[in-house]
C-alpha positions in Angstrom: -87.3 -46.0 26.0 -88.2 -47.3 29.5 -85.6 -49.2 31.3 -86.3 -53.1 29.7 -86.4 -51.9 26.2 -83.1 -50.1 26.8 -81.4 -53.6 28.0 -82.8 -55.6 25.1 -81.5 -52.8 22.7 -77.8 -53.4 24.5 -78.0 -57.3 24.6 -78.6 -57.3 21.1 -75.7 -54.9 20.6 -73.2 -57.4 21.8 -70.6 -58.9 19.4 -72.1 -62.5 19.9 -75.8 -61.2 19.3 -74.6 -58.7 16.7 -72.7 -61.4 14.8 -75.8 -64.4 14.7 -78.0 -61.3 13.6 -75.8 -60.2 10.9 -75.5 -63.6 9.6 -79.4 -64.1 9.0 -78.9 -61.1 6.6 -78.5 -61.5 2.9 -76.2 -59.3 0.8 -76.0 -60.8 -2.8 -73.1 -58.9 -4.7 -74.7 -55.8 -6.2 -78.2 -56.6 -4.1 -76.5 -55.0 -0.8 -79.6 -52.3 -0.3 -81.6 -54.2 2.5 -78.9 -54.7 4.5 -77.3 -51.6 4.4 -80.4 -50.1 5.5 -79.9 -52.6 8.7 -76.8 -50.7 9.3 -78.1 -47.4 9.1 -80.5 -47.5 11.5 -77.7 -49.4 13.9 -75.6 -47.2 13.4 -76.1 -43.5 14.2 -74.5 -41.1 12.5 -73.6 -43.2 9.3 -75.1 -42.2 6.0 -74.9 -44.2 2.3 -72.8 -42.9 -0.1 -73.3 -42.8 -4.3 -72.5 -46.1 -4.7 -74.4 -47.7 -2.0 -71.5 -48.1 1.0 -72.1 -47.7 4.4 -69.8 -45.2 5.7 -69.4 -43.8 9.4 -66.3 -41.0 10.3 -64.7 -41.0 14.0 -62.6 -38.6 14.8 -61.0 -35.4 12.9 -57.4 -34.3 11.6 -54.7 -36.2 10.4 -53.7 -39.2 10.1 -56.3 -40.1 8.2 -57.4 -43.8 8.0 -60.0 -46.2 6.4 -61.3 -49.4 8.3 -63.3 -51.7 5.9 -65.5 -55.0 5.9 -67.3 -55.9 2.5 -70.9 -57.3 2.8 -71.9 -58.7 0.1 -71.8 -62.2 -0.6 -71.9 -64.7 -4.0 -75.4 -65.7 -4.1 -78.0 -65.9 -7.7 -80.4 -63.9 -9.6 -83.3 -65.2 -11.4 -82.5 -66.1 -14.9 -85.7 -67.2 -16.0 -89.6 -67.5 -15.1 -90.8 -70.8 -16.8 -94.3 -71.4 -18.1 -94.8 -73.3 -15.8 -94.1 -71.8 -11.9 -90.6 -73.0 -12.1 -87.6 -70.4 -11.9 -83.6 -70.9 -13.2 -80.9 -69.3 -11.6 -77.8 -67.6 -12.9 -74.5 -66.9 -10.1 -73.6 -63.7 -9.1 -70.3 -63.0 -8.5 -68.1 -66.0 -9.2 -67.3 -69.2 -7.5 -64.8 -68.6 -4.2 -61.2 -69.8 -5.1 -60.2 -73.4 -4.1 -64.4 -74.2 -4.7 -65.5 -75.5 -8.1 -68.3 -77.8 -6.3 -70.2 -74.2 -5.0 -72.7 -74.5 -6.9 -74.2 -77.9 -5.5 -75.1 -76.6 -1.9 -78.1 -75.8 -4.0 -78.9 -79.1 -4.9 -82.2 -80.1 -2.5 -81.9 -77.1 -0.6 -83.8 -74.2 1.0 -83.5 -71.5 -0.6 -85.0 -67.1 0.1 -86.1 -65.0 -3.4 -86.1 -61.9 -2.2 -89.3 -60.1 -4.6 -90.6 -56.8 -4.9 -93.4 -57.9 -1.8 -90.7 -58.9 0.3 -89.0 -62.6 0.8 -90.6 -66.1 -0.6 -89.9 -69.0 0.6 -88.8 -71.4 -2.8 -86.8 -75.0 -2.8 -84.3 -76.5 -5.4 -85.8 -79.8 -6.9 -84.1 -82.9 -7.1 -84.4 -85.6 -9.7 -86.5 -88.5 -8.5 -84.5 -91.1 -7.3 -86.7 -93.4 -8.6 -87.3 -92.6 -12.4 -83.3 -91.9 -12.0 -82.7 -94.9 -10.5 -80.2 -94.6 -7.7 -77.1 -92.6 -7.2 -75.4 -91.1 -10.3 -72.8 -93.0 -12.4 -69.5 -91.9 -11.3 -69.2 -90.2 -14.9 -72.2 -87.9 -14.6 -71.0 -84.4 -14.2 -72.0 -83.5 -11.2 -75.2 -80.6 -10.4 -74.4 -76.9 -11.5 -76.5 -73.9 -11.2 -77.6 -75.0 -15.1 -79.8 -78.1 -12.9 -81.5 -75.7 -10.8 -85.0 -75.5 -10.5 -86.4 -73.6 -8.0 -89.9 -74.3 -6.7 -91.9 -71.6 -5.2 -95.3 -73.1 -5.1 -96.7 -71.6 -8.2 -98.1 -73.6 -11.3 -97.6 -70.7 -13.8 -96.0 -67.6 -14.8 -98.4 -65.6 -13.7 -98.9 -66.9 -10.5 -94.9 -66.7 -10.1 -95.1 -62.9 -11.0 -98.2 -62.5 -8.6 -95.9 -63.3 -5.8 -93.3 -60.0 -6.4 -90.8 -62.5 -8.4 -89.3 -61.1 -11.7 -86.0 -61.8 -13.7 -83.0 -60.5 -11.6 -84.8 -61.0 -8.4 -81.9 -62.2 -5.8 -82.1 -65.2 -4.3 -79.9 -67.2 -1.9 -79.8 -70.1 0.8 -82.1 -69.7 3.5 -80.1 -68.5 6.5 -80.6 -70.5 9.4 -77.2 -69.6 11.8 -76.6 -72.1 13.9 -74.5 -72.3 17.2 -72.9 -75.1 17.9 -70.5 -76.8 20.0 -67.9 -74.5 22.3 -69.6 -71.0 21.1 -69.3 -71.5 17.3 -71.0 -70.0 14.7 -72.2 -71.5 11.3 -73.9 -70.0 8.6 -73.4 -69.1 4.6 -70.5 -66.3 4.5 -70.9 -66.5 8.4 -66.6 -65.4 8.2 -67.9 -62.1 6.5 -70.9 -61.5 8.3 -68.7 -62.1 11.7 -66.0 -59.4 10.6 -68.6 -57.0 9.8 -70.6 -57.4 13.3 -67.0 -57.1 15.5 -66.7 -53.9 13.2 -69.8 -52.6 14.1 -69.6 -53.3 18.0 -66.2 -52.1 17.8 -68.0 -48.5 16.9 -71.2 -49.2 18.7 -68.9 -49.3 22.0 -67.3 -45.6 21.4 -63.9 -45.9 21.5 -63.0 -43.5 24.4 -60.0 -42.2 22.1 -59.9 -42.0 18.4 -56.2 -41.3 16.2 -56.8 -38.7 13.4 -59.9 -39.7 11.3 -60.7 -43.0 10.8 -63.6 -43.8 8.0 -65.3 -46.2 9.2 -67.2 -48.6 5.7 -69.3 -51.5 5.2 -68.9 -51.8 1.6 -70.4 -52.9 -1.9 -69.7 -54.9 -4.6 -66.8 -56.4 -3.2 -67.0 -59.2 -5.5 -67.6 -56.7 -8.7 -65.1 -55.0 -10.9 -62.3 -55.2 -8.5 -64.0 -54.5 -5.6 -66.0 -51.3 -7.0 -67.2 -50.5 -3.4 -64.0 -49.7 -1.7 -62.6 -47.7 -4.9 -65.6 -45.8 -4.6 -64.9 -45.0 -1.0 -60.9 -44.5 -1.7 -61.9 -41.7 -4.4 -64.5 -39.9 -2.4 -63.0 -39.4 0.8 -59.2 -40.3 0.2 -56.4 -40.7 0.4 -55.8 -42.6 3.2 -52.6 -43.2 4.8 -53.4 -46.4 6.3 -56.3 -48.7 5.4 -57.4 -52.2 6.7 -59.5 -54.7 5.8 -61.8 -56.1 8.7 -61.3 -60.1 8.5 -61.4 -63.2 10.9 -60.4 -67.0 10.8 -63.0 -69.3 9.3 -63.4 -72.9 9.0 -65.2 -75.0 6.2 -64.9 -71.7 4.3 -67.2 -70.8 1.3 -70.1 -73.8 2.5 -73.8 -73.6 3.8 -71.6 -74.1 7.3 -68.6 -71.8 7.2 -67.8 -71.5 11.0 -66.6 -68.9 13.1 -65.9 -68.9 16.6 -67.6 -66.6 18.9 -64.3 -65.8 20.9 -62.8 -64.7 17.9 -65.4 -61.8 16.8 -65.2 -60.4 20.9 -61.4 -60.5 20.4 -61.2 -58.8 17.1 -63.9 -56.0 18.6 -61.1 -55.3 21.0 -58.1 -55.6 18.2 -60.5 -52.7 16.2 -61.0 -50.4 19.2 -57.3 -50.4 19.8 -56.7 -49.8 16.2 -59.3 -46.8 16.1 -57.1 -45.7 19.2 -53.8 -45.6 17.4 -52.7 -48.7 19.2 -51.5 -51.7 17.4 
């Protein structure tokens, strides 16, 4: 790698590069794969485990300790492929407390199907304003994922198919992360994706002293079964004596904007490395 490349590969190791890059990724609960592959090839030394976490081990001997983010995110599948080119949606794991209106950031919206020959483009449709005429009556229930339509630019099955699209193919808002303002961060699940790029710069900067063992994983499923990902980890290389979960303040929390600010991901990448340390 001559001297250029190597400098690109480090800027875009940095928390604040790390963390816009993680939060273009998509992660729909129990769709992780793509993104874990990200993380492997990041990360050296990591390896997947059984049920599809990311897991990285510093360190030997006791105590032994677990550090954890969870990646995935709610997002949709595709529930059915209509005669003609249109595709419904079903949710994937459950609307985020406190939010019954989640659903409706579809509404009009970009959104990514990601098929068999890779992503496609698609858009939810809106009723025309016109034939509706105006706004909806203040008794109308409002949109749910039951309205969606998602337009891909196919006027049939077939030509839906053609395109790598099939039921269950995973699809979520296209992720645009935007910076904003003094160094914040907005983006769908931006507080997750934040917490999971200060955890890996945290291990991308090698820790200069490590406490025991510390299992380092970027789980699965999170949003499944009682978090099914970090049970799986907890039974194959448990017990641990201490475990934490990787988080960091949000704003606007579970929207097409949730923010995080910059300063906080470099500030928790110093909080982990101190933690990997033994520190508090």
């Amino acid at each position: 790698m001559n001297a250029l490349a190597m400098l690109l590969s480090l800027s875009m190791q940095n928390p604040e590069s790390l963390a816009v890059r993680f939060a273009s990724m998509t992660a729909v609960t129990g769709y992780e794969q793509a993104m874990a592959d990200s993380l492997l090839a990041l990360l050296p030394g990591s390896t997947r485990d059984r049920a599809g976490n990311v897991t990285l081990t510093l360190g030997r001997g006791a105590p032994k300790r677990l550090l954890t983010c969870p990646l995935d995110e709610t997002g949709y599948v595709v529930g059915n492929v209509m005669d003609d080119g249109y595709l419904t949606l079903r949710r994937v794991g459950g609307v985020p407390r406190g939010y019954p209106l989640f659903d409706q950031q579809l509404e009009g919206h970009r959104v990514t199907l990601y098929g068999r020959r890779g992503p496609v483009p698609g858009v939810v449709a809106v009723r025309s304003t016109h034939l509706s005429r105006g706004r909806p009556a203040a008794t109308e229930p409002p949109f749910t994922v039951d309205n969606a339509y998602v337009d891909v630019g196919a006027s049939s099955r077939d030509e839906v198919l053609a395109l790598g699209l099939a039921l269950l193919t995973p699809v979520s808002l296209a992720k645009r992360p935007h910076r904003y303002g003094d160094r914040l961060l907005a983006a769908p699940a931006a507080g997750r994706r934040a917490a999971c790029a200060a955890l890996a710069a945290a291990v991308l900067s090698k820790p200069p002293r490590v406490r025991g063992t510390v299992v380092v994983a970027f789980t699965v499923q999170s949003l499944y079964a009682a978090n099914a990902g970090l049970n799986s980890v907890k039974a194959l290389q448990g017990p641990f004596g201490d475990t934490r979960e990787v988080t960091i303040p949000v704003k606007l929390e579970a929207t097409a904007v949730e923010t995080v600010a910059l300063r906080d991901v470099e500030a928790l990448v110093a909080d982990l490395a101190r933690w990997i340390g033994g520190g508090q």
